[in-house]
PATI-429744 format. One record per residue: residue in one letter; x, y, z of N, C-alpha, C in turn. Coordinates in steps of 0.05 Angstrom, whole numbers, always signed. Layout:
<nodes>
NODE/resn/npx/npy/npz/capx/capy/capz/cpx/cpy/cpz
NODE/A/X/Y/Z/X/Y/Z/X/Y/Z
...
</nodes>
This chain:
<nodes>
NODE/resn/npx/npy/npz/capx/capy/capz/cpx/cpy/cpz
NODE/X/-634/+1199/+746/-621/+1179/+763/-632/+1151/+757
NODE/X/-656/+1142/+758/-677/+1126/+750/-667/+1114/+721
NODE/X/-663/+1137/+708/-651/+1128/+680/-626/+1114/+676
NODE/X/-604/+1126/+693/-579/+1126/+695/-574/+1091/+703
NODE/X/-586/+1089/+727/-588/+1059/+745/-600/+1033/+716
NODE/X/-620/+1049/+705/-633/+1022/+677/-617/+1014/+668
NODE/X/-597/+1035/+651/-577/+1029/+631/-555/+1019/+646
NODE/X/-543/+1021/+669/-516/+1007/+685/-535/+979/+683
NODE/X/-553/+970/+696/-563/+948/+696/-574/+937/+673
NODE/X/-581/+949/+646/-576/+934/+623/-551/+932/+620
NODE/X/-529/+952/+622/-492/+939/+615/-489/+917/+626
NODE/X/-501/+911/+652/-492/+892/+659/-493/+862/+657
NODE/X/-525/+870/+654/-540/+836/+644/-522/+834/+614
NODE/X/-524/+852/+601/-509/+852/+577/-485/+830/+576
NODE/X/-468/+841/+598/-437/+827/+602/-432/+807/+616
NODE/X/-462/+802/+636/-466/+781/+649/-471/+751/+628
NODE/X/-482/+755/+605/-496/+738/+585/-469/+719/+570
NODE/X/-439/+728/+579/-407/+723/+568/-404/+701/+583
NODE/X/-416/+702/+619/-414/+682/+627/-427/+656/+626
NODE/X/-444/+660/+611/-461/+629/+609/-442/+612/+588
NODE/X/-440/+589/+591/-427/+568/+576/-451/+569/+553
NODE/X/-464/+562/+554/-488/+554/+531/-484/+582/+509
NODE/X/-484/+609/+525/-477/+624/+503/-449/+633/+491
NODE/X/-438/+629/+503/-408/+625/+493/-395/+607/+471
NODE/X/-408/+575/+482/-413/+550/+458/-427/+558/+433
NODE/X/-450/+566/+431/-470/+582/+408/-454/+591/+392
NODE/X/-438/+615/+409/-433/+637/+386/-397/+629/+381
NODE/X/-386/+617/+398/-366/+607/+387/-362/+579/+365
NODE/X/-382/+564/+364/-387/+553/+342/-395/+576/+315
NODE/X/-406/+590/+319/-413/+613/+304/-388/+622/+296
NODE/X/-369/+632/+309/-356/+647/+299/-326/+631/+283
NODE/X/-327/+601/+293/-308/+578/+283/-322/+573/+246
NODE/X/-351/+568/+250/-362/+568/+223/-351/+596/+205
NODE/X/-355/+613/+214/-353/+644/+191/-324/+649/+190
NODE/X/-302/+637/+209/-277/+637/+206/-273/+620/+181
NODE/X/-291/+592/+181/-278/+575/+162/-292/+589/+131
NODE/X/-311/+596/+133/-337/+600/+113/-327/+629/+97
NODE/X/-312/+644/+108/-305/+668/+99/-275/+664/+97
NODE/X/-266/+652/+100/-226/+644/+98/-230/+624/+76
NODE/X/-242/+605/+79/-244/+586/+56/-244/+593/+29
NODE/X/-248/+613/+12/-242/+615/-19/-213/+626/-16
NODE/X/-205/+640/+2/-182/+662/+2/-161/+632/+4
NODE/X/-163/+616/+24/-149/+590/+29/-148/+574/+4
NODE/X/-165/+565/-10/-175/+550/-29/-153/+560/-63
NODE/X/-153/+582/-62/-142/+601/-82/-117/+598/-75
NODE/X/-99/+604/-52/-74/+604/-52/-65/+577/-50
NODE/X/-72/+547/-39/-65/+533/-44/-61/+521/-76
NODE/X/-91/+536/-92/-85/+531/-112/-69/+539/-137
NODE/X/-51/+564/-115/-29/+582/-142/-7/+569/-118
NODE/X/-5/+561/-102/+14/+548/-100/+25/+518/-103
NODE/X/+0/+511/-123/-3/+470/-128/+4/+460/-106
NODE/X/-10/+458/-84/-23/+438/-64/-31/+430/-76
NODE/X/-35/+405/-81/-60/+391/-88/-51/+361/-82
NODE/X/-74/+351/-84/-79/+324/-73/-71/+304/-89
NODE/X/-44/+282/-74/-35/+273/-94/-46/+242/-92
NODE/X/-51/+230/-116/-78/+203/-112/-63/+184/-125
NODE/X/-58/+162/-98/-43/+137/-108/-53/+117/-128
NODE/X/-32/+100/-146/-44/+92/-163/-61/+66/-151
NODE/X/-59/+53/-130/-78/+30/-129/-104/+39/-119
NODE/X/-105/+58/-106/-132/+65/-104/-152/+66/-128
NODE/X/-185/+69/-119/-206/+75/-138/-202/+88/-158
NODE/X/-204/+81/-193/-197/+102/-216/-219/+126/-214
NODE/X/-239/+129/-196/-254/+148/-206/-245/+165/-185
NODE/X/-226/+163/-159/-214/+190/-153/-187/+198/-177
NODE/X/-182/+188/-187/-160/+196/-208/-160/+229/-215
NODE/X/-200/+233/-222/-202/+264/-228/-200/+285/-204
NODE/X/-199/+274/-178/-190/+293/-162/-161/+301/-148
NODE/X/-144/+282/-173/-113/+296/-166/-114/+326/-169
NODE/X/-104/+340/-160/-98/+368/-155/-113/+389/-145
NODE/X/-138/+374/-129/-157/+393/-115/-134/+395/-91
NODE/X/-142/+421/-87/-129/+438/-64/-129/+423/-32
NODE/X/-102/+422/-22/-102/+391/+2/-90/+412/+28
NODE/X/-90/+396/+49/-77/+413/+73/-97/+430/+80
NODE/X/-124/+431/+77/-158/+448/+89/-150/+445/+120
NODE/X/-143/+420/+134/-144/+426/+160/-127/+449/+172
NODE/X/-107/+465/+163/-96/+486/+173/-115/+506/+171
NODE/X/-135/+511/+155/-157/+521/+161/-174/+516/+186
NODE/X/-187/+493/+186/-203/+492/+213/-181/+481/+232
NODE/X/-161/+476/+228/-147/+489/+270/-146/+507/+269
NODE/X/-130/+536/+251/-138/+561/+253/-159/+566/+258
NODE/X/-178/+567/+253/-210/+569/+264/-218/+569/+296
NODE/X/-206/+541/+289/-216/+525/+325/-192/+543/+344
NODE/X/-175/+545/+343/-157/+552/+354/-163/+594/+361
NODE/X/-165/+605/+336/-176/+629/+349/-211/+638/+362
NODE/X/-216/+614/+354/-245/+619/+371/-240/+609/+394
NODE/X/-226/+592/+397/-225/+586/+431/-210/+605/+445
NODE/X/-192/+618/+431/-187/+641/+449/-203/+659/+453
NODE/X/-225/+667/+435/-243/+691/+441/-264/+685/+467
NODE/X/-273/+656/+453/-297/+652/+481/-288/+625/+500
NODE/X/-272/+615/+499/-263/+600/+518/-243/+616/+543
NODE/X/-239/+596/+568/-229/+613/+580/-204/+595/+578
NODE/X/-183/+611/+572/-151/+600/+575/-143/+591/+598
NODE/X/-146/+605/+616/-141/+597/+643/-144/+570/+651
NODE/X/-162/+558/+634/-175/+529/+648/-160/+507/+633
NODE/X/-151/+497/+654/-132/+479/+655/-138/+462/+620
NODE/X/-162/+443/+622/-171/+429/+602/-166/+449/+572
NODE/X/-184/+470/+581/-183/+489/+548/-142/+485/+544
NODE/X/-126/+490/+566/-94/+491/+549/-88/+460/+540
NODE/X/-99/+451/+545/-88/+419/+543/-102/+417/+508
NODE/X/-125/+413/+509/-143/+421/+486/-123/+435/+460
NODE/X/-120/+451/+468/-96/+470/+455/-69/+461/+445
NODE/X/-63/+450/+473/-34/+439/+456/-45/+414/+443
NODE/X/-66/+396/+444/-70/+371/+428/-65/+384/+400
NODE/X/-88/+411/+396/-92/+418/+359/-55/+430/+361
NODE/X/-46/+446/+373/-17/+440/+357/+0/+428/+359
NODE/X/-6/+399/+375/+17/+380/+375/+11/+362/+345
NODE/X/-15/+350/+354/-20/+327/+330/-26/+340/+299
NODE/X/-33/+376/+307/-36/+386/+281/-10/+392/+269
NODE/X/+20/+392/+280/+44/+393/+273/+51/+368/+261
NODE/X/+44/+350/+276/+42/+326/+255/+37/+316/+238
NODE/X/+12/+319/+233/-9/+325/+206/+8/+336/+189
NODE/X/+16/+362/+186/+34/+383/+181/+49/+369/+160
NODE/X/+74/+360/+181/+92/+343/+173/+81/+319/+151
NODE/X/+61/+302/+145/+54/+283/+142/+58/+295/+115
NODE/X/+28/+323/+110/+24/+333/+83/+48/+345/+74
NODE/X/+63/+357/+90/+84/+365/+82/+95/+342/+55
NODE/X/+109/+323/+71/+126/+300/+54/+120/+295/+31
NODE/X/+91/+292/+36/+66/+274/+9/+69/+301/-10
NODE/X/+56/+322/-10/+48/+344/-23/+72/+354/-38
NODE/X/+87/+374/-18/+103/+386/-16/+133/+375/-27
NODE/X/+140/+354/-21/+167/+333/-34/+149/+313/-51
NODE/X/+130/+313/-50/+116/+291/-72/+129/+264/-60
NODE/X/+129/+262/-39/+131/+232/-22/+104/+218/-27
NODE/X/+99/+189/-40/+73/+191/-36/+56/+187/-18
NODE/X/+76/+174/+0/+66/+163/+25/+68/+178/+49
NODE/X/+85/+203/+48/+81/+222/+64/+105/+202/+87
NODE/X/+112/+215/+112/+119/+201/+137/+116/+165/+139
NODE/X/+137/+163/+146/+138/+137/+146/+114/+119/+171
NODE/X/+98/+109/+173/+81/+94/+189/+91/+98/+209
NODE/X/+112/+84/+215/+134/+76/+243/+141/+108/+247
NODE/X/+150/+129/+235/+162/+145/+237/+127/+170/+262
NODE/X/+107/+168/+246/+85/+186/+245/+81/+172/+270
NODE/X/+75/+148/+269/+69/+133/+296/+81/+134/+318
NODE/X/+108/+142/+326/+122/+157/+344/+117/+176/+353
NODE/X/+115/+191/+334/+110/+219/+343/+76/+224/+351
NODE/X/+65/+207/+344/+37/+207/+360/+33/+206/+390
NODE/X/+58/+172/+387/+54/+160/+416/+65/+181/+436
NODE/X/+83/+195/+431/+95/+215/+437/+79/+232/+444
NODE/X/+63/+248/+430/+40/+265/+435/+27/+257/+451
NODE/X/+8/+243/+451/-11/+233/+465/+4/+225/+489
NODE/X/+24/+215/+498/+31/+210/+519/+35/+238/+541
NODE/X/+50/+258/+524/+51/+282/+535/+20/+297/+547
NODE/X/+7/+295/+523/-22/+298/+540/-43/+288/+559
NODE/X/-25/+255/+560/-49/+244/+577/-36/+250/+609
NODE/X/-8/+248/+599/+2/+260/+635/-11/+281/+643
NODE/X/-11/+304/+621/-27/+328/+635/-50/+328/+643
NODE/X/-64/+317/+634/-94/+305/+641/-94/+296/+676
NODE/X/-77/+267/+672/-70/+260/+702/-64/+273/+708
NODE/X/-47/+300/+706/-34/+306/+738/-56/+336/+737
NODE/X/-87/+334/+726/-100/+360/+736/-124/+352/+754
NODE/X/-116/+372/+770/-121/+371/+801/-157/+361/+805
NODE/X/-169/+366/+789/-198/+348/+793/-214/+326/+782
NODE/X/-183/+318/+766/-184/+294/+752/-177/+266/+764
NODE/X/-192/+238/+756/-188/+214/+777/-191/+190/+752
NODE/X/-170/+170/+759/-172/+160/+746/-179/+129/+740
NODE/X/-212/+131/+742/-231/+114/+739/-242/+125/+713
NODE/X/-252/+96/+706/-257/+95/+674/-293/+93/+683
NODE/X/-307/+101/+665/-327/+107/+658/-344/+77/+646
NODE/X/-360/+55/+655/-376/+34/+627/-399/+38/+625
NODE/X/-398/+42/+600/-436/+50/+586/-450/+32/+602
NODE/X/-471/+34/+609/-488/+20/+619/-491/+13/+643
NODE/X/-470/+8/+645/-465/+1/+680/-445/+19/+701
NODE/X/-455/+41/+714/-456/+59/+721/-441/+45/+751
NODE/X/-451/+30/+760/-440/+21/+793/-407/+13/+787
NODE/X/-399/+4/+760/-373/-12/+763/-350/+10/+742
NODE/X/-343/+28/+755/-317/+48/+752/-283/+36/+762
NODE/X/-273/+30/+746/-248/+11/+758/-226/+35/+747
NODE/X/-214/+35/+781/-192/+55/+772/-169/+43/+772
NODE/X/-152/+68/+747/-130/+37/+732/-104/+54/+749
NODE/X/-111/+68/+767/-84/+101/+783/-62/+106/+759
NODE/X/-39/+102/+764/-19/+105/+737/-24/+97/+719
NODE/X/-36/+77/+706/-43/+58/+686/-56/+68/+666
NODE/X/-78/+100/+671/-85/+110/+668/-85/+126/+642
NODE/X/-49/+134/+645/-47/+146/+617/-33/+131/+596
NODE/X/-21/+98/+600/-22/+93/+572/-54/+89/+568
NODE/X/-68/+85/+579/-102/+82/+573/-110/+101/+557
NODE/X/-104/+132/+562/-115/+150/+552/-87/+157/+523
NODE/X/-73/+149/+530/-53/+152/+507/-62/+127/+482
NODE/X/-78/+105/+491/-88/+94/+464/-114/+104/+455
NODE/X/-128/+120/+471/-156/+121/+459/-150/+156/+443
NODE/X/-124/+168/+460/-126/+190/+432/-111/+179/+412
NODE/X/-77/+167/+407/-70/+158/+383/-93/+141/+374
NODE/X/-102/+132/+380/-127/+115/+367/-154/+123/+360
NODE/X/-159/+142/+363/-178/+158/+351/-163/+172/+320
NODE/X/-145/+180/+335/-127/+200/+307/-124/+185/+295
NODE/X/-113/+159/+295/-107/+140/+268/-139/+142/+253
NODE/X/-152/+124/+271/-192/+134/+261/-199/+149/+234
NODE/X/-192/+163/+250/-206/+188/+233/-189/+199/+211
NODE/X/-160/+198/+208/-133/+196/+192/-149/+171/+161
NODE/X/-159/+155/+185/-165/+127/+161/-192/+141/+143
NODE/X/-205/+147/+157/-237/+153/+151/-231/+171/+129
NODE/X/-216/+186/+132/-216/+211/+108/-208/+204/+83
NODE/X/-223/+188/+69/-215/+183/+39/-236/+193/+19
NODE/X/-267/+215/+21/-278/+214/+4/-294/+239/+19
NODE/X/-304/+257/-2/-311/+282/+1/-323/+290/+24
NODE/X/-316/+298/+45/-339/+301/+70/-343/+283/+84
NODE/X/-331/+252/+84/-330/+221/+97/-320/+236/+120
NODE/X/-305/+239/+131/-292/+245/+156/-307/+276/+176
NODE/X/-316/+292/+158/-320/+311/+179/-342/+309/+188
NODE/X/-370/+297/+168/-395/+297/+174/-394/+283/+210
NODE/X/-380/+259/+210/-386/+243/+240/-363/+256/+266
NODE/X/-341/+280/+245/-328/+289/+264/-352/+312/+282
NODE/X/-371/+322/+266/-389/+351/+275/-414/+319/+288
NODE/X/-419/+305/+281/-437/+288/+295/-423/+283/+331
NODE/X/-406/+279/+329/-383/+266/+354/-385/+288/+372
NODE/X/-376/+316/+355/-375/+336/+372/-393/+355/+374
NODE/X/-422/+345/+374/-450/+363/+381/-452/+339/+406
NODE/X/-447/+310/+412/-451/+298/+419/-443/+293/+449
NODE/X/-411/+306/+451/-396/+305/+464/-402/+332/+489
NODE/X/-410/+349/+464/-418/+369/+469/-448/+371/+499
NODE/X/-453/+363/+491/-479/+347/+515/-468/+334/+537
NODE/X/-442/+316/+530/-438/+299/+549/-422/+322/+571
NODE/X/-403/+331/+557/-385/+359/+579/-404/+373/+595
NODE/X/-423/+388/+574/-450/+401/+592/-464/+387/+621
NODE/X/-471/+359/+611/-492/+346/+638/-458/+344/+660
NODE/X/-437/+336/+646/-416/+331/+661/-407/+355/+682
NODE/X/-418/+377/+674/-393/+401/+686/-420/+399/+709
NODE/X/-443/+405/+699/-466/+415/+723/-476/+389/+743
NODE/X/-473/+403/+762/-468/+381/+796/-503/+372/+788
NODE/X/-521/+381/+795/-542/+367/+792/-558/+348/+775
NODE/X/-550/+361/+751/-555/+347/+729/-535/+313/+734
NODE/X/-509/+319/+737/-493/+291/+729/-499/+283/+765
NODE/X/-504/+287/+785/-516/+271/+806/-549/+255/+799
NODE/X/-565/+267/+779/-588/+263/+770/-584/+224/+761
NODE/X/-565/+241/+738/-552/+220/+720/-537/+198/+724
NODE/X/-534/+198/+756/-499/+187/+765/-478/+191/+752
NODE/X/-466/+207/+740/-441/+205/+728/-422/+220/+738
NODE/X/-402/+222/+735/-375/+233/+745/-384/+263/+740
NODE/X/-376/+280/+768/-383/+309/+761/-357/+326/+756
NODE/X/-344/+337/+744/-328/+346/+738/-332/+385/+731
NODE/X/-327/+402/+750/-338/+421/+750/-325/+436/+723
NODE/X/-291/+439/+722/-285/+445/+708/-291/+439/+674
NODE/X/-300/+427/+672/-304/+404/+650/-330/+420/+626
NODE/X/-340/+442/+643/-355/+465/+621/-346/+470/+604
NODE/X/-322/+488/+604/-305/+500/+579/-306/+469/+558
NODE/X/-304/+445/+563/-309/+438/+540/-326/+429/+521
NODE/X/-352/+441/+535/-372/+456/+524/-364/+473/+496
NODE/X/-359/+487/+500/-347/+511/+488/-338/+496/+458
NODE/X/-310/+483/+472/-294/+470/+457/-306/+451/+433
NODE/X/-331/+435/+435/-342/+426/+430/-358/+438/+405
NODE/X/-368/+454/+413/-391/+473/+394/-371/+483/+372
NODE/X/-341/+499/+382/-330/+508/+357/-328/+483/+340
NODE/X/-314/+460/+351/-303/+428/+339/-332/+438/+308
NODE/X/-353/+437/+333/-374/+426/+310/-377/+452/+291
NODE/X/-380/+483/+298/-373/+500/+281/-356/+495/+255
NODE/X/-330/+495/+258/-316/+486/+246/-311/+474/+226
NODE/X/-320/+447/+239/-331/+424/+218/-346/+442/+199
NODE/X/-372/+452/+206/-393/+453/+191/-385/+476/+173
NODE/X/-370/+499/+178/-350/+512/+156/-336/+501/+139
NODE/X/-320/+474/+140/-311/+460/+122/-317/+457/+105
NODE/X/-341/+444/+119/-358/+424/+98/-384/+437/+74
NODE/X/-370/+457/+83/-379/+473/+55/-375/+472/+28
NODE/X/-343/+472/+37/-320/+472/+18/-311/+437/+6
NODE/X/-316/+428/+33/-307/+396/+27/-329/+374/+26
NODE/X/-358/+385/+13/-382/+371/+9/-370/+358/-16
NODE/X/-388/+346/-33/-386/+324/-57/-392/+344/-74
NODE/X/-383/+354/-97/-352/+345/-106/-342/+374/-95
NODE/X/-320/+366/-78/-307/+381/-58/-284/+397/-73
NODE/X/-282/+418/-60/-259/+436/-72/-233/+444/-54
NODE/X/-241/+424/-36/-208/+426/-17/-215/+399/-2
NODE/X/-190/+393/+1/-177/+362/+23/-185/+379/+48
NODE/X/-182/+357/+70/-165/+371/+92/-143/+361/+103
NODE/X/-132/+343/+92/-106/+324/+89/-98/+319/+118
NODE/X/-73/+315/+122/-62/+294/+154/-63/+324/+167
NODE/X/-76/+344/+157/-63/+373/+177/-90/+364/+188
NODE/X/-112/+361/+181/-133/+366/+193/-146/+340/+207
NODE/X/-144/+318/+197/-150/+286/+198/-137/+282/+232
NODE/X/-122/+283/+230/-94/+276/+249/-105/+286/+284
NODE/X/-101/+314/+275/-106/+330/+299/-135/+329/+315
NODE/X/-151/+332/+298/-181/+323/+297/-189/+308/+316
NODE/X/-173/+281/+298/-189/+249/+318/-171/+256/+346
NODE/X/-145/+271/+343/-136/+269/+383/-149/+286/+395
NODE/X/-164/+311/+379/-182/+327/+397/-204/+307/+411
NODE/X/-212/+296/+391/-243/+277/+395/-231/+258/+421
NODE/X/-205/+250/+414/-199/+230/+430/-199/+243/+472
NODE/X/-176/+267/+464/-174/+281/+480/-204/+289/+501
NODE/X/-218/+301/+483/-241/+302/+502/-257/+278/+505
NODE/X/-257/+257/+492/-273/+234/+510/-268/+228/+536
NODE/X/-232/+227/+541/-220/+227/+558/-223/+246/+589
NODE/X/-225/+275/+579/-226/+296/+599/-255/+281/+608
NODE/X/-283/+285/+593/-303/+277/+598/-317/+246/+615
NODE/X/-290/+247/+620/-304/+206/+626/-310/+197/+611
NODE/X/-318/+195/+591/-334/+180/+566/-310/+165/+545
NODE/X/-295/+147/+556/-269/+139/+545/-285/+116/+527
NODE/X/-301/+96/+544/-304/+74/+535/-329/+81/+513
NODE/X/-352/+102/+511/-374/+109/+497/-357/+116/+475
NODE/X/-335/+126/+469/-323/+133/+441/-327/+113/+423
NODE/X/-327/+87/+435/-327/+63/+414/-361/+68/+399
NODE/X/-373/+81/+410/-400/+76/+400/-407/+104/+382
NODE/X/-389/+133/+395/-402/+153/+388/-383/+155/+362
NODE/X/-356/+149/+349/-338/+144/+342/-351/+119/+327
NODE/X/-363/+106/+325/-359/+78/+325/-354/+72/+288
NODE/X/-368/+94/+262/-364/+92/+249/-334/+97/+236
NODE/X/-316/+108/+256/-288/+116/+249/-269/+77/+266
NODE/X/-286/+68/+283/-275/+45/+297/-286/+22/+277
NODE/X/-309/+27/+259/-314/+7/+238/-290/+6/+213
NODE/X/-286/+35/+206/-267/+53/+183/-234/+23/+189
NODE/X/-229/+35/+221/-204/+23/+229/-203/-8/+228
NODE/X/-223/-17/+234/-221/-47/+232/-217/-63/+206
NODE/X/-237/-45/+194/-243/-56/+159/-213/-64/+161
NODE/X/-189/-38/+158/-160/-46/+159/-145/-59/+155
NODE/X/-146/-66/+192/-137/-88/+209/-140/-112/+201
NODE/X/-175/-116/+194/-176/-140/+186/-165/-151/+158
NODE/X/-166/-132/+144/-160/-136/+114/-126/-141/+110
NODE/X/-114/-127/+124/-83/-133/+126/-73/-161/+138
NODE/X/-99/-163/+169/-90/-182/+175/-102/-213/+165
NODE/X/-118/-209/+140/-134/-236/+134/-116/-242/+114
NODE/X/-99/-219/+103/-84/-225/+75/-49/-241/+78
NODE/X/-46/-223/+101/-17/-236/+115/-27/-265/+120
NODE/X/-50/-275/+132/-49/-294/+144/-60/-316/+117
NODE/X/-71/-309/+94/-80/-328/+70/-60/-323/+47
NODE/X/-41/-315/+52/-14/-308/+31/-39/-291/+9
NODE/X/-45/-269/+7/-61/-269/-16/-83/-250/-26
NODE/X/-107/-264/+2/-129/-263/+12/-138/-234/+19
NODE/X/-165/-231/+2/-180/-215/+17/-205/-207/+21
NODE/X/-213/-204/+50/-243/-194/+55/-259/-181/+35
NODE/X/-246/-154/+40/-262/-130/+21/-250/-126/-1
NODE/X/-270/-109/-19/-253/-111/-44/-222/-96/-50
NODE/X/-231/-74/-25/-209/-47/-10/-207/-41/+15
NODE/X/-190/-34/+30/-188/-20/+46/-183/+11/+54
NODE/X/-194/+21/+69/-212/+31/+92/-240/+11/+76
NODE/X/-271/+7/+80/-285/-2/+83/-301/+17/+63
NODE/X/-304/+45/+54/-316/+59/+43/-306/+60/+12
NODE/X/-279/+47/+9/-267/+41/-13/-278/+14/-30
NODE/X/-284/-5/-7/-307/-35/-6/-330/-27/-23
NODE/X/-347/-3/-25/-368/+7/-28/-373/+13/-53
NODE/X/-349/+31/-56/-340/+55/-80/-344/+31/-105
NODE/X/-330/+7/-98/-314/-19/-115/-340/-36/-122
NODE/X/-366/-40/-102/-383/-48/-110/-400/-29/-121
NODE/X/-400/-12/-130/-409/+3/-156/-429/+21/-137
NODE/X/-428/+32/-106/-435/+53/-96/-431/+84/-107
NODE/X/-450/+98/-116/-436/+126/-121/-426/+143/-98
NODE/X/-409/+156/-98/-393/+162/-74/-406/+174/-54
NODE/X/-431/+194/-66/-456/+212/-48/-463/+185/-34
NODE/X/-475/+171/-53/-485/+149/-28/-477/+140/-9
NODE/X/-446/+130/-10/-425/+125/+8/-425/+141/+31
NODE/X/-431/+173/+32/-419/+181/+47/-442/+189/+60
NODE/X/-473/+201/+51/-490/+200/+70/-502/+178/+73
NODE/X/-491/+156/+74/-502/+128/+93/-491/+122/+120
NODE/X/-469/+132/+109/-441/+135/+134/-450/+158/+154
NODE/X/-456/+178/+136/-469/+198/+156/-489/+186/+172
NODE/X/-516/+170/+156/-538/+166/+170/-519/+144/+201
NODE/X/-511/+126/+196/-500/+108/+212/-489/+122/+236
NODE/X/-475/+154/+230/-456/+154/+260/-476/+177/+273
NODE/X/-500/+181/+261/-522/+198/+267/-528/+180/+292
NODE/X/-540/+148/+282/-552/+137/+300/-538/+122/+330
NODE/X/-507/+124/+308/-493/+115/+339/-486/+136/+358
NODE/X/-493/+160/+349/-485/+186/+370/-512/+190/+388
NODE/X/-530/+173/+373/-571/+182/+388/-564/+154/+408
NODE/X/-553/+130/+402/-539/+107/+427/-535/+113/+443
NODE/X/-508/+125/+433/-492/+140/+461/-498/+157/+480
NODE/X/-522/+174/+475/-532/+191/+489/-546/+175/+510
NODE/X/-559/+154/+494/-577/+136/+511/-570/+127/+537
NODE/X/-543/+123/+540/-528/+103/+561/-527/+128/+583
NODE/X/-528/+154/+586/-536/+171/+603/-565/+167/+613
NODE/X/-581/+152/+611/-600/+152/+621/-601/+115/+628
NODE/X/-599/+103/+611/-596/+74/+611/-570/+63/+633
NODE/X/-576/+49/+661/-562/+39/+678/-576/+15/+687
</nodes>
């Protein structure tokens, strides 16, 4: 009997251990990594008997020239990933995890589409700007409604530092959150020009974020902290750890000198995840900092388009995105990319900071 009662009460602690977020996040990052880490040659191979490959414009850098026809479209890999691990250890039910969900297959249909054009019809430019950009605003608009209309969500914005001044914008709300996800996804869409540039600060963002959901979901901790408590807001915990799983499966494959893209399937969808959960999390306005190397990526841009329109001519950098700037001043590309790494390392150890700093 004695015996009988041990073992029901080891089953149980056993099945009890499903419910902790912390172990759920662990091993679902775990199991997002070995999805990508064990799919990845099988992926890698059929793109490459089916010529995917990455097609490299002529004004760009001559020394990507030698990586026309590495294997492109990797992010259908890690949403697949992210997407069946969150069904295993996330809970569906929760409002945020479906929303989460439809972000990776709304903006990852887009993505889709993008590589489609470029790759697949040998468009080189893939979707037209105006055309991709629609269908973003589109997206993102559909998700930020859902956001607002879930029932423990409010809509006051979050400022680093200053913790007493929360200004709620009520309706206003979701074009707010409809620019910080299209605007992340452009981000990180931009960022992706060089072996591993884009995912290293995507798995930095989302170990980072990953913290922020955690102190966020637990009542004592975020009353500790003052911040917005949001009970539901665990599962993206979860969400988080695969993001960073994921990533770190990639980036196996897509280290220097890389043997798969992850092209607009993966770029795209990505930055509206990142975007998406800044959003669920309160942490709208900290993106600029935890993000901030994908908001440097975007500006380089901006500015460079707009210094040249405006000097008939003219320009800042030697290239645009900003890592192209680098390449041109006789950077070797490793360098380029773990400097970039070191940089969004230290703006994600910032951002943490402002949880304690008021």
């Amino acid at each position: 009997m004695l015996y009988e009662l041990y073992n029901l009460h080891n089953e149980i602690s056993f099945f009890n251990i499903f419910r902790y977020i912390t172990f759920r996040t662990i091993y679902g990052g775990l199991t997002a990594f070995l999805i990508c880490f064990l799919l990845g040659p099988i992926v890698i191979k059929k793109l490459a008997r089916m010529q995917i490959g990455q097609f490299i414009q002529n004004d760009g850098p001559k020394t990507h020239l030698e990586k026309e026809g590495t294997p492109t479209m990797g992010g259908i890999l890690i949403m697949f990933s992210i997407v069946a691990s969150t069904l295993l250890w996330a809970r569906p039910s929760n409002h945020y995890v479906t929303i989460i969900l439809l972000t990776v297959l709304s903006f990852g249909f887009i993505g889709f589409l993008d590589d489609y054009q470029k790759v697949l019809k040998k468009r080189n430019l893939g979707l037209t700007a105006r055309g991709k950009f629609i269908l973003q605003i589109i997206a993102g608009f559909g998700i930020s409604c859902l956001i607002y209309n879930c029932p423990d969500f409010n809509t006051e914005i979050t400022i680093p530092f200053i913790k007493s001044l929360s200004p709620d914008l009520g309706i206003w709300y979701i074009p707010f959150a409809t620019l910080v996800i299209v605007g992340t996804s452009n981000a990180v869409n931009l960022t992706d020009g060089l072996d591993g540039l884009a995912i290293g600060p995507i798995i930095v963002a989302a170990v980072t974020y990953m913290l922020f959901a955690y102190v966020t979901s637990h009542l004592k901790i975020a009353q500790y902290l003052q911040i917005q408590h949001i009970a539901s807001c665990g599962e993206i915990s979860v969400i988080c750890g695969i993001l960073a799983g994921a990533g770190l499966g990639f980036l196996w494959f897509n280290a220097h000198p890389a043997q798969i893209f992850m092209g607009d399937a993966g770029s795209i969808p990505l930055g509206a995840i990142l975007g998406t959960i800044a959003v669920v999390t309160k942490q709208e306005i900290v993106l600029l900092v935890v993000g901030g190397l994908f908001v440097i990526e975007a500006l380089s841009v901006i500015i460079q388009v707009g210094y040249f329109k405006l000097t008939h001519g003219k320009r800042v950098f030697r290239m645009a995105p900003l890592h192209h700037h680098f390449e041109l001043k006789g950077w070797p590309e490793s360098k380029v990319i773990v400097r970039f790494w070191i940089i969004a390392i230290t703006l994600a150890l910032i951002s943490l900071s402002t949880l304690k700093i008021r």
